[in-house]
C-alpha positions, 0 to 999 in steps of 0.5 A: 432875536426871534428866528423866522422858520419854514414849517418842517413840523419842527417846534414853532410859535413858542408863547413867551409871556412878558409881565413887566410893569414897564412893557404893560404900560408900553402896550398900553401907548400902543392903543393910543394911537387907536382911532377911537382912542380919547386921547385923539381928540384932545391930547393937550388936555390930558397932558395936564394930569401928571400921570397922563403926562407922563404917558404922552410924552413917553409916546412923544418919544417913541414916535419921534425916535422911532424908538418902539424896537429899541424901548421893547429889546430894552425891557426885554434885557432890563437895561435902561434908557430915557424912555424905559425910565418913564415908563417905570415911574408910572404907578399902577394901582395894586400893580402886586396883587395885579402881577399875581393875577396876570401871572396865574393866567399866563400859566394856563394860557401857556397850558392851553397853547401847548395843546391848541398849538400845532392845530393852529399852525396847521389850519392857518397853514391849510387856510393862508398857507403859510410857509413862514412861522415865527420860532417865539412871540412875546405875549405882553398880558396887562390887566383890564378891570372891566369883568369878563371883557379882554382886548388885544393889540399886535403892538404892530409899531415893534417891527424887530420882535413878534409881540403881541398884547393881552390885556385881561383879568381872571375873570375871563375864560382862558380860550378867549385869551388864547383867541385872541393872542391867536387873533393878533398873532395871526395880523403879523403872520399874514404881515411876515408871510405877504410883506412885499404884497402888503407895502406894495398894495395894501394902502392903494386898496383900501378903499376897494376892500370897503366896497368889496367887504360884504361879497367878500363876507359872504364867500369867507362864511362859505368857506369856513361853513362848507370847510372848502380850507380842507381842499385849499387855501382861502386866497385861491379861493377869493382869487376870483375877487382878488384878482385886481389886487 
């Protein structure tokens, strides 16, 4: 199990790169749930190709049990279970040549993070002033066949391991991975540093964040623009708009 520690400037935010097919395909459920996601719309029409099938019903699963963690720590010790099982029957084309390509990018995405590292604890700390840092994150990195293009998710329905989702290929430069394993990281920081706040507040004003967004825009450009983080932290600095919440 990840530790959570408070920032004493001790080793934090170790990149764990998880490369199993099965754990590629379980992040790759994880964007079904996505709005825009096609399988919204008519999922029991693609439950009619075999492998698709397969897909949903592993998801079926997962949602059911509320299996997400369990699945995940499974994969993690390469024990088995019903849905780990259909997960590893899903072909993926050319998956060898695949695992050495996502296997030449995590080691220089792992490179980059050693250097970029103690930045980014530091300006999200000045920034959101975080106090509470995750010791390790798994890093899934699955293989996107659009050139140059890269997508991530926080795998946010894994509630007991920090883990986030990169799906890449060796054509895209290796700081764009690294920001957005930062982008994603960052969701389950802000998640893991204000969660009472969050489950207590956070669906009742969504709609005022909607209303709010272009003053709230303005004012996130200044901050950053003028480097007002180098004085305090962006919610002091929005405490005048935040107020309410």
């Amino acid at each position: 199990m990840v530790v959570i520690v408070t920032i004493h400037w001790v080793k934090v935010m170790k990149l764990i790169p998880v490369l199993k097919r099965e754990a590629i395909i379980l992040a790759t459920l994880y964007d079904l749930s996505c709005p825009f996601s096609p399988f919204q719309t008519f999922p029991h029409v693609y439950y009619l190709e075999s492998n698709l099938a397969k897909l949903l019903y592993a998801k079926y699963l997962l949602d059911k049990f509320s299996a997400w963690d369990e699945v995940f720590e499974a994969i993690l010790r390469g024990s088995s279970n019903e849905v780990v099982e259909i997960l590893r029957s899903i072909e993926v084309y050319k998956w060898e040549d695949i695992k050495e390509i996502l296997r030449n990018v995590a080691r220089e995405v792992l490179e980059l993070h050693k250097r970029f590292m103690e930045k980014f604890v530091c300006y999200t700390r000045k920034i959101f002033g975080f106090s509470r840092y995750f010791s390790e994150v798994y890093l899934i990195l699955g293989f996107n066949p659009l050139l140059h293009t890269s997508h991530g998710n926080g795998m946010g329905n894994v509630k007991r391991f920090p883990v986030i989702a990169c799906f890449v290929n060796d054509l895209v430069e290796r700081k764009t991975i690294l920001d957005i394993a930062y982008h994603e990281i960052l969701h389950r920081l802000i998640w893991l540093n204000n969660k009472r706040r969050l489950e207590k507040h956070l669906p009742s004003k969504y709609e005022w964040f909607k209303r709010e967004y272009e003053l709230l825009r303005d004012r996130v450009e200044e901050y950053f623009k003028n480097r007002i983080y180098e004085q305090t932290t962006i919610i002091e600095y929005l405490k005048d708009l935040l107020k309410d919440i």
